[in-house]
PLY file of the C-alpha trace (Angstrom):
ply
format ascii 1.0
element vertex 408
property float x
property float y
property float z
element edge 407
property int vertex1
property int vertex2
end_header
0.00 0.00 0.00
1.12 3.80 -1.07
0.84 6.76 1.70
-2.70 8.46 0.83
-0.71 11.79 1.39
2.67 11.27 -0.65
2.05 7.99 -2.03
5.46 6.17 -0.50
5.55 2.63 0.03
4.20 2.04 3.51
6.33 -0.40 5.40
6.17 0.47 9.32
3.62 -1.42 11.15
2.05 0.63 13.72
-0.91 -1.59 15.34
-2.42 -4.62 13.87
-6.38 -5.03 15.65
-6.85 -8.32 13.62
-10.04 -7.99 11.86
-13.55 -6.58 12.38
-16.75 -5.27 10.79
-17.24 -1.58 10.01
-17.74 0.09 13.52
-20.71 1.62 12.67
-22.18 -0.99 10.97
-24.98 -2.00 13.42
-27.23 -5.09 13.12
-31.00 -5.02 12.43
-33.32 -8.13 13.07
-33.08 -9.21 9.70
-29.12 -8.68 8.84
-28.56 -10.15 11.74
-29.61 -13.43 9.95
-27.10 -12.94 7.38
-23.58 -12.72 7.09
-21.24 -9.76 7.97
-18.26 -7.94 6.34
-15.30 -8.18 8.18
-12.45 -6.27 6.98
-8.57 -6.53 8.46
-7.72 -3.84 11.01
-3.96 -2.82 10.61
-2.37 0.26 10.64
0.79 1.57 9.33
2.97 4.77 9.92
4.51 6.55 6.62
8.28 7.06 6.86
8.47 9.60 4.62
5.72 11.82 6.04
4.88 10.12 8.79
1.15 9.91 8.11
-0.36 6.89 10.59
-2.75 5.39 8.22
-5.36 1.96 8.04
-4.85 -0.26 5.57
-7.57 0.31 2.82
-9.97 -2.56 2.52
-13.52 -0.44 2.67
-14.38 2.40 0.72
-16.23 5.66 2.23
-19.30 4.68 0.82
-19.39 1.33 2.62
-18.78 2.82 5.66
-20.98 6.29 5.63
-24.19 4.53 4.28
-28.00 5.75 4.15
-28.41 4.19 7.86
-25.20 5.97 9.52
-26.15 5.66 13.29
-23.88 8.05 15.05
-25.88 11.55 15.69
-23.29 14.00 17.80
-26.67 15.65 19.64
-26.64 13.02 22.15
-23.54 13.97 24.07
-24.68 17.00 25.76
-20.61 17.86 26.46
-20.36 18.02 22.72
-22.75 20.56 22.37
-21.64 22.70 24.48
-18.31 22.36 23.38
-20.10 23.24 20.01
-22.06 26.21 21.38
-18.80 27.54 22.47
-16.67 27.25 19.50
-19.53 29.33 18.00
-19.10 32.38 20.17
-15.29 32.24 20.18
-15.29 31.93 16.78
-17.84 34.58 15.97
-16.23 36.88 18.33
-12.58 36.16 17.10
-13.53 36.80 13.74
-16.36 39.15 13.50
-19.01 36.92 12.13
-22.50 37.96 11.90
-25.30 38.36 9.38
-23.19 39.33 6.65
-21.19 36.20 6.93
-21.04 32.78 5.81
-20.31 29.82 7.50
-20.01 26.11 6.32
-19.35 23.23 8.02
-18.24 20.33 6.49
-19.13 16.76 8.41
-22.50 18.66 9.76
-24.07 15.49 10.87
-27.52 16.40 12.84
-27.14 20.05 12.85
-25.21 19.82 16.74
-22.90 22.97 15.52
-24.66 24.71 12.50
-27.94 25.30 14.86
-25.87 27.82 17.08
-24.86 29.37 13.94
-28.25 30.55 12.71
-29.62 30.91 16.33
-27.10 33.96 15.79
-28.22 35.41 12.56
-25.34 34.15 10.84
-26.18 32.08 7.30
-24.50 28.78 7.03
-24.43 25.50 5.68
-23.49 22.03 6.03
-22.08 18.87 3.67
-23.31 15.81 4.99
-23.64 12.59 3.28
-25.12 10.03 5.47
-28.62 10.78 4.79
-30.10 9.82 8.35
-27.94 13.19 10.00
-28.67 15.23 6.90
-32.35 14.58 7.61
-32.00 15.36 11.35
-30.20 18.38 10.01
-32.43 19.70 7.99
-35.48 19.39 10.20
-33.91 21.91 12.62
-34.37 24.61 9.07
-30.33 24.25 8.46
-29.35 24.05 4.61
-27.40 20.99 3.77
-25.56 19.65 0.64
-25.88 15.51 1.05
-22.65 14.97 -0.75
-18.86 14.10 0.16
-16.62 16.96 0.25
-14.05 17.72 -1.78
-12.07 20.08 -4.70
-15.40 19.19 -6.91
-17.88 20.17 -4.42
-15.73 22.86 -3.08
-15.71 24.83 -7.18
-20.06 24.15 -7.52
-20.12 26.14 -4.00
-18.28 28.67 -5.48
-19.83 28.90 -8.40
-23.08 29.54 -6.64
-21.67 32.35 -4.78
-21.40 30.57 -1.34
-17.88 31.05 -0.32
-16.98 30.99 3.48
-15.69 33.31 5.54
-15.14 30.29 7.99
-15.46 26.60 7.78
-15.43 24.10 10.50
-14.36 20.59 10.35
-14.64 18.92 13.60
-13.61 15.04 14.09
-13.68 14.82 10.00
-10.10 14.87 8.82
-9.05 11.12 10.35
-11.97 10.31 8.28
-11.23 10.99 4.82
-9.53 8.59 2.44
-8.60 11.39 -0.44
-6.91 13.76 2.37
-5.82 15.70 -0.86
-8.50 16.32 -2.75
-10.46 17.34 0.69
-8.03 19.76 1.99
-7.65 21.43 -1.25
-11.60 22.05 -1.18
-11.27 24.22 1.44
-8.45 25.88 0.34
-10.87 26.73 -2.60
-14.02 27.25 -0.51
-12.57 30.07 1.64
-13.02 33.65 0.99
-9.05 35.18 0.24
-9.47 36.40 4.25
-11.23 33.27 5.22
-10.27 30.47 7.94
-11.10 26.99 8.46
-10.63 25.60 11.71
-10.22 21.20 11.90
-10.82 19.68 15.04
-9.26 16.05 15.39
-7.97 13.54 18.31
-3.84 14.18 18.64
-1.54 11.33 17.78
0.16 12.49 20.55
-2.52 11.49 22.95
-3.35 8.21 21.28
0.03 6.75 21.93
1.07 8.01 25.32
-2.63 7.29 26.61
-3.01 3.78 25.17
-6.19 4.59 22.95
-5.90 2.06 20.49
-9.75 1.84 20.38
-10.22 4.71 18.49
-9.00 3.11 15.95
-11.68 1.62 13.31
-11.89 0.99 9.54
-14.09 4.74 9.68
-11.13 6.01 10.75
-8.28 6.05 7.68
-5.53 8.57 10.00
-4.61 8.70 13.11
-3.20 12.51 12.58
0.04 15.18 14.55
0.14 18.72 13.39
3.16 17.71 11.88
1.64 15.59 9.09
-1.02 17.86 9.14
0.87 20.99 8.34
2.54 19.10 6.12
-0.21 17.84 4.02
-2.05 21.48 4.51
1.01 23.07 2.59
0.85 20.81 -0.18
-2.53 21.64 -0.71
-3.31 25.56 -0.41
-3.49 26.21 3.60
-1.48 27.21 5.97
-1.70 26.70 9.47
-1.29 29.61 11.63
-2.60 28.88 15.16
-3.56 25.39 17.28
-5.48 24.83 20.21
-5.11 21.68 22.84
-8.57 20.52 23.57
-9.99 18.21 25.93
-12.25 16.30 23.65
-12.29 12.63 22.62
-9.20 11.83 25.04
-6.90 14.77 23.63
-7.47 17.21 20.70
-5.83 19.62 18.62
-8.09 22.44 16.75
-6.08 24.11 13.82
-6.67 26.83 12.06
-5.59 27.47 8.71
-5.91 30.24 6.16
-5.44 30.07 2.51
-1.38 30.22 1.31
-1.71 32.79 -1.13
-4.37 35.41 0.39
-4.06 34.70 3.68
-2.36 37.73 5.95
-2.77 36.43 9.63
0.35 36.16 11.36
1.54 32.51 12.36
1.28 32.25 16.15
3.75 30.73 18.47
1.93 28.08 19.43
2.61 26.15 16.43
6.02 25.93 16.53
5.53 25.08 20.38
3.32 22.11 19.36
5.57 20.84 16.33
8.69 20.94 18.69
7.11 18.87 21.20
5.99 16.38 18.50
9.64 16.39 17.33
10.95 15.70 21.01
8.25 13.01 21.56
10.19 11.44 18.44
7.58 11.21 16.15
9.85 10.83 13.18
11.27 7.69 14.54
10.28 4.31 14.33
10.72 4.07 18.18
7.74 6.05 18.87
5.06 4.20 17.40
6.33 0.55 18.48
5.32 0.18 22.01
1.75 0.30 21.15
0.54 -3.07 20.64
1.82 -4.70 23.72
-0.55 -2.04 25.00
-3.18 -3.33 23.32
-2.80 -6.36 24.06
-1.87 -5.37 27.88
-6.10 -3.84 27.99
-7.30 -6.55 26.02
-6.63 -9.47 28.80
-7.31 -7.59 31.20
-10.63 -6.61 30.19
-11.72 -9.84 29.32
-10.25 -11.61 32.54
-12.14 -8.92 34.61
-15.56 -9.97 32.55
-15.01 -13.65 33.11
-13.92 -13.04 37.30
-17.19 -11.47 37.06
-19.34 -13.94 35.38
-18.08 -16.67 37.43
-18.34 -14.52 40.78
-22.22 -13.94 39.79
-22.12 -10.39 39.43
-24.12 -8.73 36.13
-22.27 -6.91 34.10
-24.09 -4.42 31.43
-22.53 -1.56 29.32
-23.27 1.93 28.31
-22.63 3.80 24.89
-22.72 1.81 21.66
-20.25 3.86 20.28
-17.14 3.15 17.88
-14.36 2.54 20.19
-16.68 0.14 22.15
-16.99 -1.69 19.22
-13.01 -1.78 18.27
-12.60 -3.13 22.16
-14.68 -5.45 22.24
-14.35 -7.26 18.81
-10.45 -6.72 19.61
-11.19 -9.00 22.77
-13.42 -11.23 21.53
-16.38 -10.40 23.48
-19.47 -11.68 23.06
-22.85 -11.94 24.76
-21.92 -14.11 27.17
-19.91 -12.05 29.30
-21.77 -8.82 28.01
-25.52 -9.28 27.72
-26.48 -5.50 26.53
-25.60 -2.28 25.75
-27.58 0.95 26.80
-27.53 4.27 24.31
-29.44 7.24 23.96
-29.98 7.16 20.30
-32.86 5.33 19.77
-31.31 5.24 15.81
-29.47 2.36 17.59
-31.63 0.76 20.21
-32.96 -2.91 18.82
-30.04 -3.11 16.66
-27.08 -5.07 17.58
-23.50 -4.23 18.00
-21.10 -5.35 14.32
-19.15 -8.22 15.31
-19.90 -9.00 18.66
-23.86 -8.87 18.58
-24.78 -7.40 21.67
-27.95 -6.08 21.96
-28.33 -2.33 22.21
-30.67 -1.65 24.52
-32.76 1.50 26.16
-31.67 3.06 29.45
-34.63 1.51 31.10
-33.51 -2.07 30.96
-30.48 -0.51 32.86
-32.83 0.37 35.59
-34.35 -2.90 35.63
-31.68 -4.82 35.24
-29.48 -2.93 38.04
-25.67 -5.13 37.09
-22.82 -4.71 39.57
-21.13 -3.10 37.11
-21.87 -0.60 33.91
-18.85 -0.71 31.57
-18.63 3.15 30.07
-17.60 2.41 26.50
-17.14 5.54 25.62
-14.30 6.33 27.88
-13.82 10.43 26.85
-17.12 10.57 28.45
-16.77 9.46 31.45
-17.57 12.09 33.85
-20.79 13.40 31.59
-22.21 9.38 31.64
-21.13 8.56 35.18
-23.65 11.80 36.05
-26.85 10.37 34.09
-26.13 7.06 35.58
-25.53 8.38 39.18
-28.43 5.94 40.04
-26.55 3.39 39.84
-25.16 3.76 43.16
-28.38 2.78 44.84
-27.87 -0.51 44.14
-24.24 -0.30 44.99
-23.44 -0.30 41.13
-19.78 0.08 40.33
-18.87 2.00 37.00
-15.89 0.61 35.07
-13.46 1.84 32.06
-11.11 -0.39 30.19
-9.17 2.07 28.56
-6.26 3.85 28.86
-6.22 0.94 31.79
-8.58 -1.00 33.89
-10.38 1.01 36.36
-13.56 0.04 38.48
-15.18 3.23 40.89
0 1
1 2
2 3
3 4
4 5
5 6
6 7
7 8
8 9
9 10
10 11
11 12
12 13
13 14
14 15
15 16
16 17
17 18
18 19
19 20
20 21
21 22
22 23
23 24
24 25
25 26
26 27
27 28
28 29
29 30
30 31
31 32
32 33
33 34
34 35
35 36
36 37
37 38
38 39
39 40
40 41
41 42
42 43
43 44
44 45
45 46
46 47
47 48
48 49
49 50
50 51
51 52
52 53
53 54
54 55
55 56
56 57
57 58
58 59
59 60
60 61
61 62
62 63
63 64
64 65
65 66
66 67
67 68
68 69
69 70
70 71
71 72
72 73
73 74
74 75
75 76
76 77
77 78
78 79
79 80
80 81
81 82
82 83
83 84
84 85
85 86
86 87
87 88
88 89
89 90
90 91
91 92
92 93
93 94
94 95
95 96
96 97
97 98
98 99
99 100
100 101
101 102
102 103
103 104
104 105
105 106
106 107
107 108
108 109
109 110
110 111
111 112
112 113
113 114
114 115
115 116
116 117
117 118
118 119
119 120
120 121
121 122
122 123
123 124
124 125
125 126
126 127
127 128
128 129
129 130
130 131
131 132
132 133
133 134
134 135
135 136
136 137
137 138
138 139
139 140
140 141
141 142
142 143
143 144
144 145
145 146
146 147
147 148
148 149
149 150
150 151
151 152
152 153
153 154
154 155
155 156
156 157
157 158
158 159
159 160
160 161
161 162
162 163
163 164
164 165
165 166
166 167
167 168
168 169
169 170
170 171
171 172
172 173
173 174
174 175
175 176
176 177
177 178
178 179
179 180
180 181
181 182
182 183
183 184
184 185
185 186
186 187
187 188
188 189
189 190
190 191
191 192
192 193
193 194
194 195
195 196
196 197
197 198
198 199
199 200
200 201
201 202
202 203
203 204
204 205
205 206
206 207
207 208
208 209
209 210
210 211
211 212
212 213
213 214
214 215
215 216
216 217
217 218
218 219
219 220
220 221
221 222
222 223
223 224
224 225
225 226
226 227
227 228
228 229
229 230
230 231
231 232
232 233
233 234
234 235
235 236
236 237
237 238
238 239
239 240
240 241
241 242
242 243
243 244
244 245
245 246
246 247
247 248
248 249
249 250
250 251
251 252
252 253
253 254
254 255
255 256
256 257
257 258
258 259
259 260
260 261
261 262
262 263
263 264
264 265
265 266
266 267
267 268
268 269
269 270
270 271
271 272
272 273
273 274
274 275
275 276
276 277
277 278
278 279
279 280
280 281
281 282
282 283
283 284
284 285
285 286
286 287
287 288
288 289
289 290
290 291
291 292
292 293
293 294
294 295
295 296
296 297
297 298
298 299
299 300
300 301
301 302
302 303
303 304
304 305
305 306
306 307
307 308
308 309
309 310
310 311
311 312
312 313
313 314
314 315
315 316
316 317
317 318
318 319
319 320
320 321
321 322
322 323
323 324
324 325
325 326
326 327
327 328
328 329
329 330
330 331
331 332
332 333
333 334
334 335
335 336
336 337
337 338
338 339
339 340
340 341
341 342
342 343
343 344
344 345
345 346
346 347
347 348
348 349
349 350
350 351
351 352
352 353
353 354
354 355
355 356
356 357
357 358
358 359
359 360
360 361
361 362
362 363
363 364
364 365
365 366
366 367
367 368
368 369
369 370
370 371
371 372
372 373
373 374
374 375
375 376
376 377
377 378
378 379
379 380
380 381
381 382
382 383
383 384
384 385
385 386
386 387
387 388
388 389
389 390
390 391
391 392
392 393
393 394
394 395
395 396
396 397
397 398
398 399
399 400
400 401
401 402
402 403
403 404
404 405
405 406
406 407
């Protein structure tokens, strides 16, 4: 396989996760009578531009389908991590009713709705059609199409050009990382800025999150590759942010390389040194990470089995993504894992891909009352272990498998 940035022959192995179905690809009554697509799960690190990178087995289409199950209103951190990136960004920047915004990756509306609740016109590119529809019904244009230099010139050409563009947890996602950055590079007004919001490499290694790691997700991105592959492709990066969100962000912003007047700020070189000093441009830095894997792996499964065999009910909350890479990674099944609770009822009587858990509403939680509730989601920890404070009646235990084992 060739680097999707540079196209050099990718030879370091990074992590290899075995195999799995799509992570988003949930069950319904009748697929689950037929047979599933299970792809390999390895990744591999770039040594040319150091871009961390799946192996390509499933195209975007296979994965981002008509049924795409993941809708970001449910989190209620994200949106008000969403409702404040509006304000800071309208304030930083001077947006208001003579401004336009587009966000690209607008799933259900969570970000764009803040937006016009201000005045400001906007609109999203979506192409799962079950977020575009959610989208739309809260009165927020959307183009149900996958973004790129194409989509990018008919924008233009209709006189919608952006003053600002957001991105947020879109970038690991795209297989063409070319072709999309260039689109926005083409999208932005000459004094226009697009801000990307993605999980740091940085964090990913040092905190042992292999399980966001899934076929959806084709990098696993540093500012360094980023700036790299920004440059190639009409941006330029001139600030970064350290966020809190999904385990350990970075939010860029970038202007376009030949209009763009906004000074670089010191923060990026800051951010690019550490990177350096981490040794990211080594092949040391990206080999301890499977034993890691490996290290969460048995010890979540041994702490299921202790369980079964002690009698104590175990159930699970959050049929998200990373659950998914855990437990197929583990080889979990319904046995040791009986349900899964989640707030989307877009996923409640469906099953988990791979594993077939049933997903399940919060009220079988409450009847059910386990021992322990494994938070699959780990990032939100401290948002689910709030809406499940309940649990404590019973003397219910909350537990996280990742960055390591930990039962509270």
């Amino acid at each position: 396989m060739k680097c999707r940035h540079c196209q050099a022959e990718l030879t370091l192995p990074f992590l290899d996760l075995g195999s799995a179905p799509p992570s988003n690809a949930y069950l319904t009554a009748a697929t689950l009578k037929a047979p599933e697509k299970w792809f390999p799960l390895r990744v591999l690190v770039c040594g040319e531009c150091w871009l961390v990178q799946t192996e390509d087995y499933a195209g975007a289409d296979e994965l981002f389908d008509a049924d795409y199950a993941y809708f970001s209103s449910f989190s209620t951190s994200w949106l008000r991590h969403a409702e404040s990136y509006v304000v800071r960004m309208a304030e930083r920047f001077g947006l208001g009713t003579g401004s336009h915004v587009v966000e690209v990756a607008a799933n259900d509306g969570y970000l764009l709705q803040y937006v016009k609740a201000r005045g400001i016109p906007c609109l999203g590119v979506e192409p799962t059609a079950s977020t575009a529809k959610a989208a739309r019904e809260k009165g927020i244009p959307i183009v149900e199409d996958f973004f790129g230099i194409r989509l990018a010139r008919d924008l233009v050409a209709q006189g919608k050009q952006a003053d600002l563009t957001a991105a947020n947890n879109v970038l690991a996602h795209v297989p063409d990382l070319n072709d999309f950055v260039a689109g926005f590079a083409a999208l932005l007004k000459p004094a226009g800025v697009s801000t990307f919001e993605f999980p740091h490499l940085m964090n990913l290694v040092a905190e042992n999150q292999f399980d966001t790691i899934y076929h959806e997700h084709y990098s696993y991105l540093s500012l360094s590759a980023v700036n790299r592959f920004f440059a190639r492709n009409g941006l330029t990066v001139f600030d970064v942010e350290a966020l809190p969100t999904h385990g350990g962000s970075l939010r860029v912003y970038a202007q376009r390389s030949d209009t763009g007047a906004r000074p670089v700020s010191a923060e990026v070189g800051k951010v690019l040194s550490r990177e350096k000093e981490a040794g990211i441009f080594t092949p040391a830095f990206y080999a301890g990470i499977q034993a890691q894997a490996d290290r969460i792996k048995y010890d979540f499964a041994s702490f299921l089995i202790e369980a079964k065999r002690a009698g104590k009910s175990v159930g699970a909350y959050g049929a998200a993504a990373k659950g998914n890479t855990l437990l197929n990674y583990a080889g979990i099944r319904g046995d040791l894992l009986p349900y899964v609770v989640d707030r989307n009822p877009a996923k409640q009587g469906k099953h988990l891909p791979g594993c077939r858990i049933p997903i399940v509403d919060e009220e079988h939680l409450k009847r059910a009352k386990p021992a322990y509730v494994v938070i699959m989601p780990w990032n939100l920890r401290e948002e689910v272990t709030q809406q499940l404070a309940y649990i404590r009646e019973w003397g219910g235990k909350f537990v996280t498998a990742v960055p390591s084992l930990k039962v509270a």
